[in-house]
N, C-alpha and C positions, 0 to 999 in steps of 0.2 A: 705833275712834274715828270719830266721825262727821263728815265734811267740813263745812265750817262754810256755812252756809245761812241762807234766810228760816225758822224754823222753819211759816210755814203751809205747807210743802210737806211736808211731814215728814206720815205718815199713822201716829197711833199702834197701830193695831191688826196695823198689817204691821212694823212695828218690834218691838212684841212677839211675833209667832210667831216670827220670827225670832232675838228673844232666848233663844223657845224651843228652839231647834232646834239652837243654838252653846252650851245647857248642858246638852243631852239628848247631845252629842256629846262631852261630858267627861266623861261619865258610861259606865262599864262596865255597872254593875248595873242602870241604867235607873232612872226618879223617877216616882214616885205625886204626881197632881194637887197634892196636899199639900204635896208637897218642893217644888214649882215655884213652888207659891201663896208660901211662906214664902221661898226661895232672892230670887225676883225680885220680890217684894213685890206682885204683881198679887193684882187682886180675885180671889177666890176661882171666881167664875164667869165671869170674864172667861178665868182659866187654863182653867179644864174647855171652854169655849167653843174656844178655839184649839187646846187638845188633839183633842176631838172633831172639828173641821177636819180636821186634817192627818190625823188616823190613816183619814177618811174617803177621802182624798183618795191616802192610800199612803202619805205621808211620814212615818208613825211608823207604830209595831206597840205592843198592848197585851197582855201575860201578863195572861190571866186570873184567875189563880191568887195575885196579887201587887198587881194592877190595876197594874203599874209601866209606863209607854213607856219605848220605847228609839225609836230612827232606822229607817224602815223602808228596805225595798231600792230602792224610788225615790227615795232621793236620793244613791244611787248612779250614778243616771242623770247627774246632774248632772256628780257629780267625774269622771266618763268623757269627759264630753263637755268640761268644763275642761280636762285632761289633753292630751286630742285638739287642743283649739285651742292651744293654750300649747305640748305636745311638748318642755318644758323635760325630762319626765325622758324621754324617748327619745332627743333628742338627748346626754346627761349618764351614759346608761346605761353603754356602754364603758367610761369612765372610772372610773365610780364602782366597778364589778365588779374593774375593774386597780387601785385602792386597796384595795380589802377586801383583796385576794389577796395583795397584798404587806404590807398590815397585820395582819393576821390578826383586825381588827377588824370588826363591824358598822359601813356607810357608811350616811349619809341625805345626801338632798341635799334643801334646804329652802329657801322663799320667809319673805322676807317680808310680813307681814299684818295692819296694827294694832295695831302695838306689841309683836307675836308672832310667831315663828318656826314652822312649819309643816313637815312633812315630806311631800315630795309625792313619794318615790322613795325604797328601804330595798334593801340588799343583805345579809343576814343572813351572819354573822361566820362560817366552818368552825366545828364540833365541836361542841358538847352543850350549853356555857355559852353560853348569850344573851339581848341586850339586850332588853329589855322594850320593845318602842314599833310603831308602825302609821303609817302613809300616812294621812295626817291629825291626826297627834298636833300638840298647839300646846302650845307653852312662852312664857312672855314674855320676849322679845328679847335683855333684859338680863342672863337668867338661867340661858342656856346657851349650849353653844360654838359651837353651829352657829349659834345666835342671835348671837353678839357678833362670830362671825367675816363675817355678813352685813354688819353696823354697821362692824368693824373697818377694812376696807379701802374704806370710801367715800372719797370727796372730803372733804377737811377741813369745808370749810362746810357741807354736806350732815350730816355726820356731828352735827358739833356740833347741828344745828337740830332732829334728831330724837334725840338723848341730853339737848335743853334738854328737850323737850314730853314723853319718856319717864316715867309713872308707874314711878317705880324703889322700887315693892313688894320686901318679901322675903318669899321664895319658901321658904328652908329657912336655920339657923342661918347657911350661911355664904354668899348672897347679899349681893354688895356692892351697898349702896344709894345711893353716893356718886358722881353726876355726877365729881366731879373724879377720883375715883379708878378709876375706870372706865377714862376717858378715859388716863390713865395705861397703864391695862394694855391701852387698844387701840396704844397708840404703843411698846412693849414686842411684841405678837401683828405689827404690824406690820413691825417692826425681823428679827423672826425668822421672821417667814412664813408661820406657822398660830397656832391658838387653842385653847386647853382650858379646862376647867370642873374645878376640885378641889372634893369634898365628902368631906371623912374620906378614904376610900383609894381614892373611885371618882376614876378620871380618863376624860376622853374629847376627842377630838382631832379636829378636824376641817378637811379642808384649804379653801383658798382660793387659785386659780389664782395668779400661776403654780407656787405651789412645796406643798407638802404634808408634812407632820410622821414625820418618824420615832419611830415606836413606844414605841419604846427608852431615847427621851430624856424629861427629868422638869425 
């Protein structure tokens, strides 16, 4: 969401690479000019213009073979250097290792971002079976546990002001879309002291200082 502004300061050509850049990065398989022209509705050669940019510049890579972009390894430079300033997950790292261990679960420790939860730090779970997800993976806020347990434990008025302005999209059949009912199950997460996400038989749990969920319990 964009902070509210004069819009003549707003430059739309750097708002669009940028829009490029946060749908190349939800992307595995990587998007042909095409995908990007259609996805974000830009001029045809407005997108090829800003792809041609960035991949000059290092920030994308192009498969030949596919013509598809993906993210190239210079904007890697970036999340190292956010990382480095912030230290949120070096600080968080301990902790988060001494959870997994006694969960037997895969840990993230996540920011919030826009209406979207972020994983900026992953401890992958012992044994064979595991969670699908990366250091940089974003969800919308509302729509997972490490997401609502960000929201869950704010300051009442805080909480409220960003679940009113919340697009509460659904994300999969059972995505609750409901302001009031949300709000419900964060004073419920609160009451008991961590947060989970139910979809069919997945569950996932995720702590929020001071106390953190046992495994066990449903």
């Amino acid at each position: 969401m964009i902070r509210k502004m004069s819009k003549s300061y707003l430059v739309p050509a750097v708002k669009r690479a940028f829009q490029v850049i946060e749908l190349l990065a939800k992307s595995e398989a990587g998007l042909t000019i095409s995908d990007i022209h259609r996805t974000l509705k830009l001029p045809l050669s407005s997108a090829a213009t800003i792809l041609y940019t960035l991949e000059a510049l290092g920030y994308l890579e192009r498969e030949e073979a596919t013509s598809r972009y993906t993210l190239g390894f210079r904007i890697l430079s970036f999340s190292r250097n956010i990382a480095d300033q912030l230290n949120i997950a070096g600080r968080c790292q301990v902790l988060l290792e001494e959870l997994v261990r006694e969960s037997a679960l895969t840990g993230h420790l996540a920011i919030r971002l826009n209406g979207e939860s972020m994983y900026v730090a992953r401890v992958a779970a012992p044994g064979l079976l595991q969670v699908s997800s990366y250091v940089g993976m974003r969800w919308p806020v509302h729509a997972s546990a490490v997401g609502k347990a960000l929201l869950a434990f704010l300051p009442n008025e805080e909480r409220l002001r960003l679940l009113k302005n919340l697009d509460l999209r659904a994300v999969t059949p059972h995505t609750i879309t409901s302001a009031d009912a949300i709000e419900a199950q964060f004073l419920k997460f609160r009451r008991v002291g961590y947060c989970w996400r139910s979809a069919r038989a997945r569950w996932a749990w995720h702590a929020s200082p001071p106390r953190y969920s046992d495994p066990t319990r449903k």
